[in-house]
N, C-alpha and C positions, 0 to 999 in steps of 0.2 A: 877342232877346238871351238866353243862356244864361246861369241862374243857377247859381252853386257854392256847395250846400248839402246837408247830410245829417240825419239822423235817428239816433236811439239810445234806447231803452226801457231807463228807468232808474230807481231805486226810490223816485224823486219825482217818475216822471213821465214821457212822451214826451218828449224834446227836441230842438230842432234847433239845427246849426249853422250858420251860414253866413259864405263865404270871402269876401273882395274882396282880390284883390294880393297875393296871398302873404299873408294874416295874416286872421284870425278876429276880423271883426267885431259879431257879436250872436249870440248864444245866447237861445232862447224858447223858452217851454212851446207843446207842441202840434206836431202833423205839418208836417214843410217838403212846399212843392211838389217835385213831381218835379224832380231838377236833377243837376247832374254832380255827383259826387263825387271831389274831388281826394286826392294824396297825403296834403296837411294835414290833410283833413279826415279823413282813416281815420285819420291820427294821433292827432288829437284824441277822434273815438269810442275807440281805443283807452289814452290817455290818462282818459277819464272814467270807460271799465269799469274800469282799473286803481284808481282814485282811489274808484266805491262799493264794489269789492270790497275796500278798505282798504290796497291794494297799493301804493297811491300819496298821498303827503301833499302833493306839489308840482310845479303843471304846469311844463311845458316850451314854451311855443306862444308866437307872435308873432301879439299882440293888438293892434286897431286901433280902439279904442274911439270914436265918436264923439262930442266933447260940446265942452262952454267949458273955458278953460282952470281954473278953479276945478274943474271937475266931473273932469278929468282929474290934478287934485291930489288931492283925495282919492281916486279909485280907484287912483294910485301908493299911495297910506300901505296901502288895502286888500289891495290885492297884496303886499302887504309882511306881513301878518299870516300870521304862522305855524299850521299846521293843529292844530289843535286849543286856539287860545288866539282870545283874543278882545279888542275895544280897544271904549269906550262912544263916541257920537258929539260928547263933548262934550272927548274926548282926542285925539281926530283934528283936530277945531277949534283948541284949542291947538297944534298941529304947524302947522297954517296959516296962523293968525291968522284964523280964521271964528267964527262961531257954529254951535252944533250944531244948530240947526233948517236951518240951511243946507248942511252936512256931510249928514243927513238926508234933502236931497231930493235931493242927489246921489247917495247910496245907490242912492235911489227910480229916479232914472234910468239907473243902470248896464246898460248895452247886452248884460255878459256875465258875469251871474252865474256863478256859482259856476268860472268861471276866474278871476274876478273877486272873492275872495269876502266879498260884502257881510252876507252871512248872518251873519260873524261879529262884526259890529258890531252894539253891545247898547246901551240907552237907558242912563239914569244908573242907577247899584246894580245895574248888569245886568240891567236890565227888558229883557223881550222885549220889541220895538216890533215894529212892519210889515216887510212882508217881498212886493216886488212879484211874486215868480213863484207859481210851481205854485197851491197853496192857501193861499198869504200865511204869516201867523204857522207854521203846521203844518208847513208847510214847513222854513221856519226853523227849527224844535225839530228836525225829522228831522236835519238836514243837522248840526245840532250836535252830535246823542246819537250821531248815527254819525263823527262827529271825537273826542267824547268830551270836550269843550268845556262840558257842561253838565251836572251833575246832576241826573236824574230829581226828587231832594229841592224844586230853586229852580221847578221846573215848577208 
């Protein structure tokens, strides 16, 4: 079976994407295997360069996240957060009616960061918390200071 997936070096990192059905279901740190690369997906690679070289604040792409219905309630609120602001885990819970340890690990499990982007949810008082890709927290801090989301000062 052929898979549809591609690759993109990017300033947090290698990443890959990968397609199922028309729509981008997971984004990971590190090399994909060799695979086809579709239209979407060169979309997407050019969507992402657009997006670190600051050119782009807002994907365009048809996302197929897998998870529970909860886990795909909060990464709707995430996708919903505008590029360079940010919401704590315990104000996405209130939208839900969850708690934010639970909001939390659905974070943790988001299939497609940063189309997705969980990076910009922050702990309470905007504590940096975890951060599942690249280099965890570091990451995290990268992807904010280059949205402009965070002041070097709260670091």
């Amino acid at each position: 079976m052929d898979i549809t997936c591609t690759t993109i070096m990017s300033p947090v990192g290698t990443l890959s994407l990968f397609e199922d059905e028309g729509k981008i279901v997971v984004l990971e740190w590190g090399q994909a295997p060799k695979g086809i690369e579709t239209p979407l997906l060169k979309e997407a690679k050019t969507q992402l360069s657009a997006y670190f070289s600051g050119k782009l604040r807002q994907f365009d792409l048809p996302l197929d996240p897998m998870g529970t219905g909860h886990q795909k309630k909060v990464w709707s609120i995430m996708g919903d957060i505008p590029f360079g602001q940010t919401l704590t885990y315990g104000e996405i819970a209130k939208q839900i009616n969850s708690s934010p340890r639970a909001v939390g690990g659905a974070c943790a499990k988001n299939p497609i960061p940063i189309l997705i982007p969980c990076h910009r949810v922050m702990g309470a008082h905007g504590k940096l918390t975890g951060f599942s890709g690249g280099e965890g927290v570091e990451t995290k801090i990268q992807l904010l200071r280059m949205e402009e989301a965070i002041a070097t000062s709260l670091l």
